[in-house]
N, C-alpha and C positions, 0 to 999 in steps of 0.2 A: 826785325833786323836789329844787331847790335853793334852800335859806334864804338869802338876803342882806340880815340886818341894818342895820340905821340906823348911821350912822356913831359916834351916840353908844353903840350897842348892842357894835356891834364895836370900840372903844375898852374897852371894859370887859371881854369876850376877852381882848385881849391885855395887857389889866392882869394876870387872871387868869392866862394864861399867863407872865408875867415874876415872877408869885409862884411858879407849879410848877416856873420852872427853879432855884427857889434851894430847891426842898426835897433833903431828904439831908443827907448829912454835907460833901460836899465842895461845890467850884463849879461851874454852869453849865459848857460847854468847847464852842467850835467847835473841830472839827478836819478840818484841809485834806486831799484824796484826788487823786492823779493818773489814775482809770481812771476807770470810767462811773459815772454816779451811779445807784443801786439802782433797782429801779419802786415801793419804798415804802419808808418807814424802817423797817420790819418786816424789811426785807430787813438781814443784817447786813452791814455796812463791811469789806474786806478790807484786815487791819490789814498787811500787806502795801507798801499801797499810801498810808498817812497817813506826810504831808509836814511834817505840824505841828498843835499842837495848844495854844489860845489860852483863857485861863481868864478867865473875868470875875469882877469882886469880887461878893459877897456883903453885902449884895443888887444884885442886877444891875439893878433897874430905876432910871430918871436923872428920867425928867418923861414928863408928860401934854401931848402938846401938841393944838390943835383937832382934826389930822386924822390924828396918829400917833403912839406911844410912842417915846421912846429908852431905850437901852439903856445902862449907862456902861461907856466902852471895855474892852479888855478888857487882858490884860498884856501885854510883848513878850514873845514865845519865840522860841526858837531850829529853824531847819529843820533838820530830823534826817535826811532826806531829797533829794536833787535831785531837782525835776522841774516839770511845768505841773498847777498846781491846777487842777481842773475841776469840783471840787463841796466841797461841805464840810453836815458834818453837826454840828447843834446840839445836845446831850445835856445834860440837868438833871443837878444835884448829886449824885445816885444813880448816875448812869453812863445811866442810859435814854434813845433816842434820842428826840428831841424832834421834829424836822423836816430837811428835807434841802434845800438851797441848791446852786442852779446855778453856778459862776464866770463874771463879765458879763452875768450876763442876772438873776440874785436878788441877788450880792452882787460889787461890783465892789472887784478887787486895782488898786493902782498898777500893780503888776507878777505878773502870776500863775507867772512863771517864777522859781521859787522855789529858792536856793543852798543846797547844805550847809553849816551853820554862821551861815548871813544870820539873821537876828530882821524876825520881821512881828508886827504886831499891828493892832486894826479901830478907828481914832478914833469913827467914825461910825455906829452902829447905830439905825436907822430902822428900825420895824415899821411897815403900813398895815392897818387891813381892808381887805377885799373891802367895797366894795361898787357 
């Protein structure tokens, strides 16, 4: 069976959710991957293969808007790695992995080919519910 809440129902989700990414001691972190993205966040990240890794301030939530939260950007860093970003995974202040993002199709790069030593960082973080 699948639940899909009211938009105001699922606003409040991902309210919820942008408070658990700021629990722990440190900050939220996307961090970029060049191989296949996992079949669940359960699966772990082959650290191997992170390109870059993006901390958002504390607290990371920006505003409530009708149909979707933002997020406030996150910092620039530095690519530690060459390669094409193809996913990226979002981990709470704890280090715990949060959820898993596609490259183009969940979270769009200017440029997903990503230089040694280049700085990326996410202006623009949009959450939606499902519904």
């Amino acid at each position: 069976m699948s639940v899909i809440p009211s938009v105001a129902a699922g606003l409040a989700q991902l309210q919820a959710l942008a408070t658990f990414l700021d629990t722990g001691s440190g900050n939220a972190t996307f961090s970029f991957y060049n191989d296949s993205k996992p079949s669940s966040v359960a699966v772990a990240a082959n650290p191997s293969a992170k390109l870059v890794t993006l901390n958002l301030p504390k607290p990371c939530f920006k505003s409530l808007n009708a149909d979707n939260i933002e997020l406030n950007p996150t910092d620039a860093a530095t690519v530690t790695k060459t390669g094409t970003a193809t996913w990226a995974r979002l981990y709470n202040g704890n280090g715990d992995g949060v959820a898993d993002f596609a490259v183009g199709s969940d979270i769009t790069l200017a440029n997903p080919n990503l230089v040694l030593g280049s700085t990326l960082m996410i202006n623009s973080i949009v959450l939606r519910p499902t519904t």
